[in-house]
C-alpha positions in Angstrom: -24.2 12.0 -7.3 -24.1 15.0 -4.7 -20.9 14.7 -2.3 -21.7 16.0 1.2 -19.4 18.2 2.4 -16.4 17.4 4.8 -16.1 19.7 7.8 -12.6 20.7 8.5 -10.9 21.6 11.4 -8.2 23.9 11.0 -6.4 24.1 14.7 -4.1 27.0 15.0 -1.9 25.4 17.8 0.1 27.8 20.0 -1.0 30.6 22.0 2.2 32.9 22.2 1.9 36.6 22.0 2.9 37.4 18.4 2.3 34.1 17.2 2.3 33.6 13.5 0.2 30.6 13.7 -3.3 32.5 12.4 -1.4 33.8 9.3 -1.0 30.2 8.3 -4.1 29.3 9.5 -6.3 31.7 7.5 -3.8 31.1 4.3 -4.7 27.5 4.5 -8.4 27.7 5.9 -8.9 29.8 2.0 -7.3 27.1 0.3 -9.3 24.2 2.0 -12.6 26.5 1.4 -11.8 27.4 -2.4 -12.8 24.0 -4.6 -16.1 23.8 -2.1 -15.2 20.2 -0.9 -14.8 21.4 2.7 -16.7 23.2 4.8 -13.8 25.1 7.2 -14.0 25.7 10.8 -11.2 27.9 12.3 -10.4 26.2 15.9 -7.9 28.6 18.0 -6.5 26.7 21.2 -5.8 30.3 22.6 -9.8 30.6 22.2 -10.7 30.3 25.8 -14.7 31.1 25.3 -14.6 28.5 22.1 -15.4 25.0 22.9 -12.7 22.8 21.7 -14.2 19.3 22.6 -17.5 20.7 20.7 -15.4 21.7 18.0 -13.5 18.4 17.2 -16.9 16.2 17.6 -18.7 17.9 14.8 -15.4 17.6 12.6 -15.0 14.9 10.0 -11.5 16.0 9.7 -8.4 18.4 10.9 -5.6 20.1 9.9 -3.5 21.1 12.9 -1.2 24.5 12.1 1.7 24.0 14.9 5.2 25.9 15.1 8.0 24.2 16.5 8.5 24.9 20.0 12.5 24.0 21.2 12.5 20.8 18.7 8.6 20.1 19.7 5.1 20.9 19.7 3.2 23.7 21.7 2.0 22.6 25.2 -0.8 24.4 24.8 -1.6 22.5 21.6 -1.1 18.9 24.1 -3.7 20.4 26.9 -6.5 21.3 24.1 -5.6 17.6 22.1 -6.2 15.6 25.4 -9.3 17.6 26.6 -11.0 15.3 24.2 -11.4 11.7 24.3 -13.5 10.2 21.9 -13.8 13.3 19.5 -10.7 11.9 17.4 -11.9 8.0 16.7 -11.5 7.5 13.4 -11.0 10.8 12.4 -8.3 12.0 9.9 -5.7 14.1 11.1 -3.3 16.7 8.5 -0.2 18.8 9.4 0.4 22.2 8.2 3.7 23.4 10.0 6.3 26.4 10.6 9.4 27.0 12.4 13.2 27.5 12.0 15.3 25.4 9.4 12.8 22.5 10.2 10.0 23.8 9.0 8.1 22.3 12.2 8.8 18.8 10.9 10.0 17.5 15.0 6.8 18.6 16.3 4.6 17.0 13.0 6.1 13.5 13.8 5.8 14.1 17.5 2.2 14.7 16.7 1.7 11.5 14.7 2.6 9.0 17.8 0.0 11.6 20.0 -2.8 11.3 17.6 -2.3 6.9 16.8 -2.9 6.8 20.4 -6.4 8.6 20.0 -7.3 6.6 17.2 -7.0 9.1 14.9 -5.4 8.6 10.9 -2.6 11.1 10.2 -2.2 11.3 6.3 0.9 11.4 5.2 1.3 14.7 3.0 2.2 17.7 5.0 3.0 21.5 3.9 5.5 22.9 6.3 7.4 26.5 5.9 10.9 26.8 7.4 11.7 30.1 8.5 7.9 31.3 8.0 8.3 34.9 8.9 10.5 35.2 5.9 8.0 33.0 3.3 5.1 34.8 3.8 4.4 38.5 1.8 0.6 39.8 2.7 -1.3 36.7 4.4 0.0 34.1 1.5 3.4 31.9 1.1 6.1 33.4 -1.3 6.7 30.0 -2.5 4.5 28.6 -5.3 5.2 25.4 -4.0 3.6 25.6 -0.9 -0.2 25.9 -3.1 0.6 22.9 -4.8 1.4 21.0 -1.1 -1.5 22.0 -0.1 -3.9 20.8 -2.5 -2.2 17.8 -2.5 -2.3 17.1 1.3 -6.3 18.5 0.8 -6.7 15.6 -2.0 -5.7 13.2 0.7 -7.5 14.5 3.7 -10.7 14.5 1.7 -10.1 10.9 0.4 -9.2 9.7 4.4 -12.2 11.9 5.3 -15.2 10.6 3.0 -13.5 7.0 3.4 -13.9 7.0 7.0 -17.1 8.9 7.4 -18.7 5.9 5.1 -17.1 3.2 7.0 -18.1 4.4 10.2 -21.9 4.7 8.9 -21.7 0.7 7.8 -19.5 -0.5 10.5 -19.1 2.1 13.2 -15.5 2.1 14.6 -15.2 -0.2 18.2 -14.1 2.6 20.5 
């Protein structure tokens, strides 16, 4: 039996000058694409010419990549999320974070009450990196750890992923 392919989202969520978000982002968007299970979409916020409601529709699944902003999440990452409104039904949502001593955890379970109100499933595994700058050597985490984080929050995304693409094809999702 042939699988279909999920199409992931990975969001890079802030916009600052400097930002260290599309380091993550591109570490994480290779791991994602490596086993061939995903098919990965890179989704910048600070991408004013992209078209983020376009974007999220054709997704089956996301992982947002957010810092922690001042105990929170980016505003820039709040405008882009509520541009769309029916683009998240049903849809699993992941969490790849970075930040100070956190690690960007404040802003992940910010994100979690943000996304239940869109209808959206937030899985529960996360990979977050405190004080990123210092955990990253040459585009990938110093930590062996964090590979292993990710494939496991990647086993769960797919599993939310094909789950709910095949419910909503039987019984599609009362928006």
């Amino acid at each position: 039996m042939t699988m279909e392919r999920i199409t992931l989202a990975v969001v890079i969520g802030s916009v600052r000058e400097g930002r260290f978000g599309p380091t993550v982002a591109n570490w994480f968007a290779e791991r994602a694409g490596a086993d061939g299970a995903f098919e990965v979409v890179l989704v910048d916020v600070a991408d004013r010419d992209g078209d983020f409601a376009a974007a999220v529709d054709r997704a089956d699944a996301f992982a947002v990549v957010t810092p922690e902003y001042n105990h929170g999440y980016p505003g820039a990452l709040k405008e882009a999320i509520d541009s769309v409104h029916t683009g998240w039904l049903a849809k699993p949502v992941a969490f790849v974070s970075y930040g100070g001593l956190s690690g960007g955890l404040r802003a992940v379970e910010q994100l979690r009450q943000v996304f239940a109100e869109l209808h959206a499933v937030t899985v529960r595994e996360t990979v977050s990196f405190h004080n990123a700058h210092t955990r990253f050597a040459g585009g990938s985490p110093v930590d062996p750890g964090a590979d292993v984080a990710a494939k496991k929050l990647l086993t769960h995304l797919h599993w939310w992923a094909t789950t709910l693409r095949e419910a909503k094809r039987t019984n599609p999702y009362p928006a």
